[in-house]
Structures are given as C-alpha cells and as structure tokens.
C-alpha positions in Angstrom: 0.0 0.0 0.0 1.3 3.7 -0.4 -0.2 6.1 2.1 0.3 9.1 4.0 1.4 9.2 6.5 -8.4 -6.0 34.2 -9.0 -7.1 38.3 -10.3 -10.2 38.0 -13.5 -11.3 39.7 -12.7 -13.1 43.1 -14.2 -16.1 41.5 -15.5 -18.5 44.3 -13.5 -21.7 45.5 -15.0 -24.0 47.4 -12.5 -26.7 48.0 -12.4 -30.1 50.4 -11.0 -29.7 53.6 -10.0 -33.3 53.3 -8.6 -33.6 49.9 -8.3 -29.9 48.4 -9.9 -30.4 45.3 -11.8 -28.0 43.6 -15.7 -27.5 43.7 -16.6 -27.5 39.6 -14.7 -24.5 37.8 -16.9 -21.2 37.6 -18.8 -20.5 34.9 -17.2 -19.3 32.1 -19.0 -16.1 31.0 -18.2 -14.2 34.5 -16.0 -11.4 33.6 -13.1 -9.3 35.2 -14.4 -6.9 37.1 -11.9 -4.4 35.5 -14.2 -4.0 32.4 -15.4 -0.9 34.4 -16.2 1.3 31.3 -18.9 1.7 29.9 -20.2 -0.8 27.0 -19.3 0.2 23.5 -17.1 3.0 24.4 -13.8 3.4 24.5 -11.7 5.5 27.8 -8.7 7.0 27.1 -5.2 5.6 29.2 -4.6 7.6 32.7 -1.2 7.5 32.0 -1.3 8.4 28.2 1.6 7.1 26.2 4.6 9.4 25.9 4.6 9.0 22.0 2.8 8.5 19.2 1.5 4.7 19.5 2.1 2.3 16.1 1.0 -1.3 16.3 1.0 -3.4 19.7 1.7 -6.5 20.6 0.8 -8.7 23.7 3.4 -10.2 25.5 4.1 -13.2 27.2 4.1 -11.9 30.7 1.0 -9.7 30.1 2.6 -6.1 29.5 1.9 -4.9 26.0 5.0 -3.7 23.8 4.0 -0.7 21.7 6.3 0.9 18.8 6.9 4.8 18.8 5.9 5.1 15.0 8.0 4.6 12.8 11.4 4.4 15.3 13.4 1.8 16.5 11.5 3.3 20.4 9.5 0.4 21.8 8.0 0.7 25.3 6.4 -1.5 27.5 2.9 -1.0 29.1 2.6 -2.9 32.6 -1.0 -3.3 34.1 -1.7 -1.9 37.5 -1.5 -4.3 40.4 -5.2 -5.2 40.3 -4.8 -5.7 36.3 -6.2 -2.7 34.5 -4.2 -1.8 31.4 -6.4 1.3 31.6 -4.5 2.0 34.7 -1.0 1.2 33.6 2.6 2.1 33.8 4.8 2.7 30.8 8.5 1.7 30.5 11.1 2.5 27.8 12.5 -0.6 26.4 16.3 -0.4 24.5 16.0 0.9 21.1 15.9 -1.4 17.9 18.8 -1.9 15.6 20.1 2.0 14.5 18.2 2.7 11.6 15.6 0.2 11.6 12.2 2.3 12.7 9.8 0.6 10.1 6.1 1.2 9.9 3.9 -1.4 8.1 5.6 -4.6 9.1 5.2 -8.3 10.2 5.5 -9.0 14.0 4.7 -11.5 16.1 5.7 -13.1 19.8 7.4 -16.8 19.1 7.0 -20.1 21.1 10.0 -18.8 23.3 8.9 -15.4 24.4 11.0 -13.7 22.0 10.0 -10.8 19.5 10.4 -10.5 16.5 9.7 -8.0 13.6 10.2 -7.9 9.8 10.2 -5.7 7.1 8.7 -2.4 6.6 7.0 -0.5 3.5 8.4 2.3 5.4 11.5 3.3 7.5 12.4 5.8 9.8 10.9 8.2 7.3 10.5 9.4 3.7 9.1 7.6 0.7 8.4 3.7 0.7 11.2 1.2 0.4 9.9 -1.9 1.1 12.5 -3.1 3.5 13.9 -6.4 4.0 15.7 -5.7 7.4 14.3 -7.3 10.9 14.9 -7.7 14.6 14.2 -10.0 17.2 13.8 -8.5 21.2 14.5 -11.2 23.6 12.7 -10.1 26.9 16.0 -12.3 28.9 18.5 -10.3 27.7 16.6 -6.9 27.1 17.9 -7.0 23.9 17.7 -6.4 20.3 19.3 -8.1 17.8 19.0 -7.9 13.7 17.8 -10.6 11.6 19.1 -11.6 8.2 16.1 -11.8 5.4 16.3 -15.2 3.6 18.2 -15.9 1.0 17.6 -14.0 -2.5 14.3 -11.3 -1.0 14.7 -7.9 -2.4 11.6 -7.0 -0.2 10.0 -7.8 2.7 8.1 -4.9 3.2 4.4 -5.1 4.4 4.3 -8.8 5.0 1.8 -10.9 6.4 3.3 -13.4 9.4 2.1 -15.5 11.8 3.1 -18.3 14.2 1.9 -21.7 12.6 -0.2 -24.0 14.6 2.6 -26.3 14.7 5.0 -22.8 16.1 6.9 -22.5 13.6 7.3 -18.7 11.9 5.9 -18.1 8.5 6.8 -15.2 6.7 5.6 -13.6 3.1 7.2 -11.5 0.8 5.0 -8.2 0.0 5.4 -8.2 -3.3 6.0 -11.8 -4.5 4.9 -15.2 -3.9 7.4 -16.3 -2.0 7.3 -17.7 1.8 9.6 -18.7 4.4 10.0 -20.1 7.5 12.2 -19.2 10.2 14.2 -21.9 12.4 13.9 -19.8 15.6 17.2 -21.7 17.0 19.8 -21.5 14.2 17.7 -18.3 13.1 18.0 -19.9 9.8 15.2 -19.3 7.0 13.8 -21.9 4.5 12.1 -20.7 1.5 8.6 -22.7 1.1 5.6 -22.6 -0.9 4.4 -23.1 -4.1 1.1 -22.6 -6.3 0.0 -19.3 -5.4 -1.8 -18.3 -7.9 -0.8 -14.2 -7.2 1.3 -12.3 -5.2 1.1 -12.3 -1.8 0.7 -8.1 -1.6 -1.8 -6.9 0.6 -3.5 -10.0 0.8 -4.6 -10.6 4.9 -4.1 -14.2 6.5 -6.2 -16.3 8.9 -5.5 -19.4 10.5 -8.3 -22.0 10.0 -9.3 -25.0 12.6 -7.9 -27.2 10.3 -4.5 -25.3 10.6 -4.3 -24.3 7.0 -4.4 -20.5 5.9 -6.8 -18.7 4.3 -6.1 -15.7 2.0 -8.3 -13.6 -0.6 -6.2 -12.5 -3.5 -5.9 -8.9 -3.9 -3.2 -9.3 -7.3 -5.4 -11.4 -9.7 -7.9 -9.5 -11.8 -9.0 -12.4 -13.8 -10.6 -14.1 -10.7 -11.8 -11.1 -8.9 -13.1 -13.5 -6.0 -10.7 -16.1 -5.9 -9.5 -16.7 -2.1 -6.9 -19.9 -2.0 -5.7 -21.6 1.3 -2.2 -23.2 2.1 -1.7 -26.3 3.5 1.2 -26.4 6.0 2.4 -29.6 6.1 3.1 -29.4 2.1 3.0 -25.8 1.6 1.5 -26.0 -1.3 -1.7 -23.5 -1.9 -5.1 -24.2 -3.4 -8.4 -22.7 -4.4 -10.4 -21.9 -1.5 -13.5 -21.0 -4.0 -14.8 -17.4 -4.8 -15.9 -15.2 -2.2 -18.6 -14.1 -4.5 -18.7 -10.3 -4.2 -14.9 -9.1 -4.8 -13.6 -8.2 -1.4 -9.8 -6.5 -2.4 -10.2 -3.1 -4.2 -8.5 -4.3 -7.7 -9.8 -3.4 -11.0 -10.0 -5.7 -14.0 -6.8 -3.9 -15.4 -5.0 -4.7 -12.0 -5.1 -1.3 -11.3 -6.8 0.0 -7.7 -5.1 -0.1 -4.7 -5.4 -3.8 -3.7 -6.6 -3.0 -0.9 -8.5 -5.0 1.7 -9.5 -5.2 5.1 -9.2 -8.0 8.2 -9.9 -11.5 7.7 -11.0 -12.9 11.0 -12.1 -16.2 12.0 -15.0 -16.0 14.9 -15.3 -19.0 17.4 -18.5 -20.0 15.5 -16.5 -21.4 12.7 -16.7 -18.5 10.4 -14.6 -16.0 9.3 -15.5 -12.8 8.4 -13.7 -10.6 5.5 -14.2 -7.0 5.7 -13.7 -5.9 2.1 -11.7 -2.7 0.7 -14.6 -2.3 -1.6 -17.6 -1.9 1.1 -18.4 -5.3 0.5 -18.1 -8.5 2.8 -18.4 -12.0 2.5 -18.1 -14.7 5.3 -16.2 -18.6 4.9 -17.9 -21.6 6.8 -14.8 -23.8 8.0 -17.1 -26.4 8.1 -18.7 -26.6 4.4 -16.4 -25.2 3.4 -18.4 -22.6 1.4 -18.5 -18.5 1.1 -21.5 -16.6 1.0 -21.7 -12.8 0.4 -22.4 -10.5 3.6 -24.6 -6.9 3.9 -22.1 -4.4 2.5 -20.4 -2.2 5.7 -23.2 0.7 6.7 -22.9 4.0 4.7 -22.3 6.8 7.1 -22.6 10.4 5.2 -21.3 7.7 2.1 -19.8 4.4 1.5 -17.9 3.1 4.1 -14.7 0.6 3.7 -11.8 -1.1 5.2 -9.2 -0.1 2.9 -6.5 -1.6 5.7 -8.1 -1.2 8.5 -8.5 -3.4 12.4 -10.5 -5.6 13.2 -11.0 -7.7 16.7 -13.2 -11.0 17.3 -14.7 -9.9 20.7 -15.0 -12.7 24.0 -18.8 -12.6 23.1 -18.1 -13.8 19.6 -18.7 -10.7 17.5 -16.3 -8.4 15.1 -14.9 -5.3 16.0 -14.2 -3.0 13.1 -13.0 0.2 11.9 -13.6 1.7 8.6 -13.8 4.8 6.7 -14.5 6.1 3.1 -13.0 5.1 0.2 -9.7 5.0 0.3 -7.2 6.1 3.1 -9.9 8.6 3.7 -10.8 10.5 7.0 -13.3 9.6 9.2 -13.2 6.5 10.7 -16.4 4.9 12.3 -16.2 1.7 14.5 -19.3 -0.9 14.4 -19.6 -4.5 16.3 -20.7 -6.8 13.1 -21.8 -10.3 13.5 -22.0 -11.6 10.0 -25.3 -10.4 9.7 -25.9 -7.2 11.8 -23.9 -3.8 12.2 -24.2 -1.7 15.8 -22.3 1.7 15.3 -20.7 2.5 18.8 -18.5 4.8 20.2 -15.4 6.6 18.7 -12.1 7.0 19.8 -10.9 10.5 19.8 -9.4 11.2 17.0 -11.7 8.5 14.4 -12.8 12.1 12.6 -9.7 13.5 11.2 -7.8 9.8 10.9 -8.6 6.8 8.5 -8.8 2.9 8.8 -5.5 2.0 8.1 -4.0 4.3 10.7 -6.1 2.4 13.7 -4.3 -1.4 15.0 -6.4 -3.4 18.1 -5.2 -6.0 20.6 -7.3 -7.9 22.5 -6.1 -8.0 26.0 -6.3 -10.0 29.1 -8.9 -8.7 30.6 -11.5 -8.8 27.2 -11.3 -5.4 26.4 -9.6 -4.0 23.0 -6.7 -1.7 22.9 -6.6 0.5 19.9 -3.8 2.5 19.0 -4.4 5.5 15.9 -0.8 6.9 15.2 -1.5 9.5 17.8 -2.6 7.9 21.4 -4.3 4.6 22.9 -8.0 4.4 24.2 -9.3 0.7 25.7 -12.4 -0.3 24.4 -15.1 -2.1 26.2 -16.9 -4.7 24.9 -20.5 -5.6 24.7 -21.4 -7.7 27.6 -21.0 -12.1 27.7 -18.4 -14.5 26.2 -19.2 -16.9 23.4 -20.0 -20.7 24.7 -16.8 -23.1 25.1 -14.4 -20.4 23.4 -11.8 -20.0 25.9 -9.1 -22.8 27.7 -9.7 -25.4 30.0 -7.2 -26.4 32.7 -7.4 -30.5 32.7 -3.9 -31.4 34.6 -2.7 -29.5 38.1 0.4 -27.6 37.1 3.6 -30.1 37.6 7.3 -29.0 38.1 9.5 -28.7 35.1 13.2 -30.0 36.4 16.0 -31.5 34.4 15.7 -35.5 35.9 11.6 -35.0 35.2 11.5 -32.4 32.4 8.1 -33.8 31.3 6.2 -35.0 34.4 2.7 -35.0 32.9 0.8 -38.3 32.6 -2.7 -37.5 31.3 -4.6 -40.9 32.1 -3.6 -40.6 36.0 -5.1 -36.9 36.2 -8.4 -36.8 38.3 -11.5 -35.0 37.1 -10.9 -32.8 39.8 -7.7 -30.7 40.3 -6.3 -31.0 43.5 -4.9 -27.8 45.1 -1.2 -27.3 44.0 1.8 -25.2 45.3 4.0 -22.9 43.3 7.2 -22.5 44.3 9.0 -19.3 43.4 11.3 -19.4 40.9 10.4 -22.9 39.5 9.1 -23.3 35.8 5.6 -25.6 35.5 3.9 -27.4 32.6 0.2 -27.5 32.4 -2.0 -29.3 30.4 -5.8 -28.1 28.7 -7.7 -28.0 25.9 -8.0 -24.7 23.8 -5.0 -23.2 25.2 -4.5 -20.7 21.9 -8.7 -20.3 21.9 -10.7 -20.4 19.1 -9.2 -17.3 17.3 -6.4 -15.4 16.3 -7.8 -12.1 18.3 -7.0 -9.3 16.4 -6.2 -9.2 12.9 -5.5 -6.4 10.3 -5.3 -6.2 6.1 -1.3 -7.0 5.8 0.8 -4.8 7.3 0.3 -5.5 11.0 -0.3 -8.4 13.4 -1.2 -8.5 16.9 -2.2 -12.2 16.9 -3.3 -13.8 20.7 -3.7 -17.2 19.9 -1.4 -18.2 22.7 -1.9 -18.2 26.7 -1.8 -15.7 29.4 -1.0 -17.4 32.9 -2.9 -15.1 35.2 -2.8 -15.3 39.1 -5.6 -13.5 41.0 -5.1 -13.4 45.3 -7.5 -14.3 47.3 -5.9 -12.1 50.4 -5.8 -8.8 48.5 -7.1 -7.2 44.7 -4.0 -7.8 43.1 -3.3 -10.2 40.2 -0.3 -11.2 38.3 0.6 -12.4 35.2 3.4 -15.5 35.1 5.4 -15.8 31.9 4.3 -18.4 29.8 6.4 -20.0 26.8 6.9 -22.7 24.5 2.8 -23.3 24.0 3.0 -26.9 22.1 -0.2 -26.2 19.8 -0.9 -23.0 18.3 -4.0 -24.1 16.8 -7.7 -22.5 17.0 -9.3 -26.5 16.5 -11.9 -26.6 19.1 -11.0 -29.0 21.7 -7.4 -29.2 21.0 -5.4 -30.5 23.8 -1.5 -28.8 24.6 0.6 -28.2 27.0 2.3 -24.4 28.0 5.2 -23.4 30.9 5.1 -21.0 32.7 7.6 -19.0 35.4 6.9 -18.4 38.7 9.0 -15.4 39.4 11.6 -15.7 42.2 9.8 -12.7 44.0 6.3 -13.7 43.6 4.3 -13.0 46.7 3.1 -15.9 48.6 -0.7 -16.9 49.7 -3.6 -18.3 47.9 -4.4 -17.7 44.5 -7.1 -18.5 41.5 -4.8 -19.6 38.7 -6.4 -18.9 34.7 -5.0 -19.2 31.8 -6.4 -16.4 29.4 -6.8 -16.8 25.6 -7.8 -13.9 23.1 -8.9 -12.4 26.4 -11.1 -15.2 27.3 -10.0 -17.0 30.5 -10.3 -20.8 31.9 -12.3 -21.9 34.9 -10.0 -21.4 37.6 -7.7 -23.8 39.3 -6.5 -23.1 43.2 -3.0 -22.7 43.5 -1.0 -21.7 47.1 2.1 -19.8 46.5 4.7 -20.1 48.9 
C-alpha cells in the first residue's frame, strides 16, 4: 500500500477440607471486574503514552509492547497491580537496531517469548522502500538483535506473518509469492511454498481450525473473487472457491489499490472478510463454502476497510474500523456479526484519521486496545463471552526439572484438580484443551499483526485485589481447533508474593475456569 502518513472477579473456590480439590470451575461467561467502562465505548489511558503509539503486541508476561511510530523506540505497558491496562505504567524498552524504525511490518511473539519484527513498507521516514531488514527482542536479555532476510528477497516490506499451529514462523514477501519459515534456534530461514496463484501483496491471513491459511487475492484481476488456502504440512496452496462479491479493491486492469480489510475467524467457525470495496463476504470452516455479507453501513457515504483493524470480541462478535473510500478521514467503529452492524463509540481522533491508521489488541482482561498513530484508548466490549471459546485447565500444574523435564501423565489426572503449590522461581507445565482459543484475536489487512492465539497465565489473590501475570512459553499447539489438547510453561517469578491464588490461563482475552494454587 502507499499512504500518508483487568482485576479479575474473586471467583468462588469451594474446595475439600480433606482432599483440596476443587468444587466444579466457575462459569465461564463471569468477567473481570476491570471491564469498568462503559459498554461500547472506549476511555482514554490515565497515564497516556509518551509518543505517538504504532502497532501493539501482547506479550508473554502480560505487559503490551508498543512501537513509537516509525522508530526503532519500543516501550512496555505494565498493568496496574489489580490488572487494569487502563491504569497502567509505561517503561522504555532499548531501542531497535540504528536505523531500523519501520512502519507497516510483520511482527509476532514466538514459542519462546521472544519478539520479533520484519520488514517495513516504510522506515524511519521518507518515501516507501519496502524493506527487508528485521529484529528479534529477547525479553531475557533486554535486547535487540538484527535478523538476516532469507536468501535471495529484495523486499519484505508489508508482509503478512504469523506463528503456525505447529510454532513455527511463516513469513511472506509483500510483493511476490514467496514464503519462508524461520528456524527460531539457528535463526535460519527456508524458502517454502508453491502454487499461489498471485502475489502475496496486501493480501490478509487467517489461520483456519484445520490449521491451513486462508487468503483472498488482492493481485489477480481475472478471478476477482478467488480466495486460496495453504496447506502447511506441504506448503502448497489451493483454491479456497470465490468469495462471490470481490472483497480487495483491484480493477480488471489490476489497477486499484489492492486493498482489503481484516480476515477474521470467529469462534463460531466462520470467518468474516471485511472488504476494501464496502463489500463482505463470510467462509464456513465447516462446508467449506463463502457466501456474500450486507455491505459495511454507509455513514454520510460508503464506508470501507481499505486496511483497517478488526478484533473477534469474548462474546463472539467483530470489532471493526472503517472509513471512506480510500485512506480517507473519518473513521467509524461498528460491532458486526456476520449479519448485523451496531455503530458504537469513537475514539478521539476517528474524525480526522482513517482505517489504516487504527491497529487493536485484545487483552487480558476482554477489552480492546486500539492504537491510531497518535494515542491509545481501551475499548469495552459488549457484555458475555461466546459458549466453550476459551481454555480449560485438565492437569494441576507439575514442576519442570532437568531429571523429570516432562512430568505429565494424562490418564492418572483426576477430574478434579487438586490444590497445587507454586514455588517461586520454578518453571511448570500445564495441560488443557484450547490453550491458543478459538481465534487469532485481532487481525488487520497486511501490514500488522497482533495475533493472541497463545496463553496468558494469570494469578488473581485471594488475600488482597491484586493479580499477576506469570510468563508463559513454549505453548506446544498454536492451533484455534476446538477442543485441542496442549501443553504451556510458565515461570513463577523468584519474588512472587506468597498466599492463595485462582490460577487462569487467558486466551484472546477469554480465560479458563479457575484452578486453586498456594504460593509459597
């Protein structure tokens, strides 16, 4: 593209004074009670960044990283003690590699905690260049370090990424067809794929339950409404069928800007694609089949998502912003269910900025950040959480240690989870079902991803209002299949505080029936 430029609820444990076990988990649907706002609004931050906020990213201990635009500044937002990122403190982390401040890039937080961005249509400033320089921050070492671009790319540019079900890194060249994937040990790259039927530029991604990729071509004029999915496991693409109205903005004489907006898979099955036309059209996993959607509501004219955010909400619905045309101002922000549009609240600045200045995150706690250019506001959602969308807890966490690195045996777990200790600075494995969720979280056209598809461990006191976030790593399934069983680590910090606690893990800010943990 070329433009211009939580607390959460003290959830009730009833436990056995002989045995410990748990009563049966809490209902899902009960919600942090830091969704304080008001429904369909969104509140600005009390402590308001101290730059101008580019794409986020969630990381593995809970704190969201956020770039200064176009920089090589990142800083770190830290919840409050009782877990409102509303409430948060911000933190300077070490600046990139010198001269590497891209804007429009792939991103995304790998199996081991690290971070890692590539390319750039932009850097540090002036006209587009398509970059094929990266960097990977490793929260250990507080540390950046640059990344060689496979073998042979003269661009990277505005890619598409995303961590495959499996963990591995895939990466796409902007403006060919060319993939890779990166070995995250050797930080080695192997090029991959075959049969795309266009390039891969501006094209969005979405990971299916069925761990394939889905993708709408935005480069191929003579099938206007093709959409084609790769297979991971040969990496070879095929026709996904026409999505019936044309969803990227591409004229028969491939001119247009190829624009289009998020592709987003819901925890019904579906996934929605907001088009860079107006148009929309939604893909049943399970058929297999599109079927055209009611074209985005026209507000004072025809609204789009020429780039633009979108967000799959814990009660199941879209999130998206979109304005006229064409990279043009005034951005409006509906909740969209496949079927019906609700117009709520704007963030400040939605009338002089356009949808592809605006990137969401879904945090913890089931609210949205959403970050403009300019500032971050937190949205809140509508109330409830989609049936069965979030993780389940099915093993106690057991210590990791070097004579029993792998201590889970699934068939001698009990239905009900005993009450476990924590021991500061020991790592634990725990086992459950859904760990990643049943989405991806947020998702954008191409040039950003904020992906949540991966487990927050989240520790709420029973003693006091305060609640902490453990860092989780090396998740062993990625996937959004329903019912999908894996296994995550997480670190108990060598200061954490002892007592009681309700222990959750939190997908796309959903969260798991809690299990009882005593920390001492």
């Amino acid at each position: 593209m070329v433009k211009l430029k939580f607390c959460a609820v003290l959830l009730a444990l009833v436990f056995s004074a002989c045995v410990g076990d748990l009563a049966p988990p809490a209902d899902i649907s009960e919600r942090p009670t830091a969704l304080v706002g008001t429904p369909k609004t969104w509140r600005p931050l009390t402590n308001p960044a101290p730059f101008s906020a580019n794409a986020p990213v969630l990381a593995n201990d809970g704190t969201v990283l956020v770039q200064a635009i176009e920089s090589s500044q990142w800083w770190r937002l830290t919840p409050s003690a009782t877990g409102s990122y509303v409430d948060g403190t911000w933190t300077q982390l070490p600046s990139g590699p010198s001269g590497y401040g891209p804007l429009y890039f792939a991103a995304a937080i790998l199996p081991d905690g690290r971070f890692i961005v590539e390319g750039g249509e932009y850097n540090v400033s002036g006209p587009a260049v398509r970059t094929t320089r990266g960097a990977i921050y490793s929260p250990t070492k507080d540390s950046w370090t640059s990344v060689t671009p496979p073998a042979g790319w003269a661009t990277i540019g505005d890619a598409s990424s995303m961590v495959l079900a499996d963990g591995r890194f895939l990466l796409s060249d902007c403006c060919t067809d060319m993939l890779a994937i990166l070995d995250p040990v050797s930080m080695t790259w192997t090029q991959v794929g075959s049969d795309k039927q266009d390039s891969n530029n501006e094209e969005s991604w979405a990971l299916l339950p069925d761990d394939t990729i889905l993708t709408i071509d935005a480069n191929n004029p003579g099938k206007p409404t093709e959409s084609e999915i790769l297979d991971p496991s040969t990496m070879r693409w095929t026709s996904g069928g026409s999505t019936i109205v044309t969803i990227s903005d591409t004229n028969p004489d491939n001119s247009g800007s190829h624009e289009q907006g998020p592709l987003m898979l819901l925890p019904s099955g579906v996934v929605l694609a907001i088009g860079g036309t107006g148009n929309t059209a939604s893909y049943d996993t399970s058929t297999k089949t599109w079927k055209a959607g009611p074209n985005v509501p026209s507000v004072g004219g025809a609204l789009t998502s020429a780039d633009g955010a979108g967000a799959v909400l814990p009660n199941g619905k879209a999130l998206i912003a979109v304005s006229p045309g064409v990279f043009q101002q005034g951005t409006h922000f509906f909740e969209f269910d496949g079927t019906t549009y609700v117009e709520v609240g704007a963030m400040a600045n939605s009338a002089t900025t356009s949808s592809y200045q605006y990137t969401f995150l879904v945090l913890p706690t089931g609210e949205i950040m959403g970050t403009d250019q300019f500032e971050i506001e937190i949205y809140t959602p509508s109330a409830g959480v989609y049936p069965n969308s979030g993780p389940a807890v099915t093993s106690a966490p057991r210590p990791v240690t070097a004579d029993d690195p792998d201590p889970i045996e699934p068939e001698k777990e009990s239905k009900a989870l005993a009450l476990t200790t924590l021991h500061p600075g020991q790592t634990y494995k725990v086992t459950g079902t859904q760990l990643a969720g049943l989405t991806q979280g947020a998702y954008y056209g191409d040039d950003a991803q904020a992906f949540t598809n991966y487990p927050m461990v989240r520790v709420t006191y029973q003693n006091s209002p305060n609640v902490k976030y453990f860092v989780s790593h090396h998740l062993s399934s990625y996937s959004v299949r329903p019912g999908t069983v894996a296994t995550t680590l997480f670190d108990v910090p060598a200061d954490a505080a002892p007592g009681l606690a309700s222990l959750q893990l939190v997908a796309n800010g959903v969260a798991s029936p809690p299990v009882l943990v005593n920390i001492k």
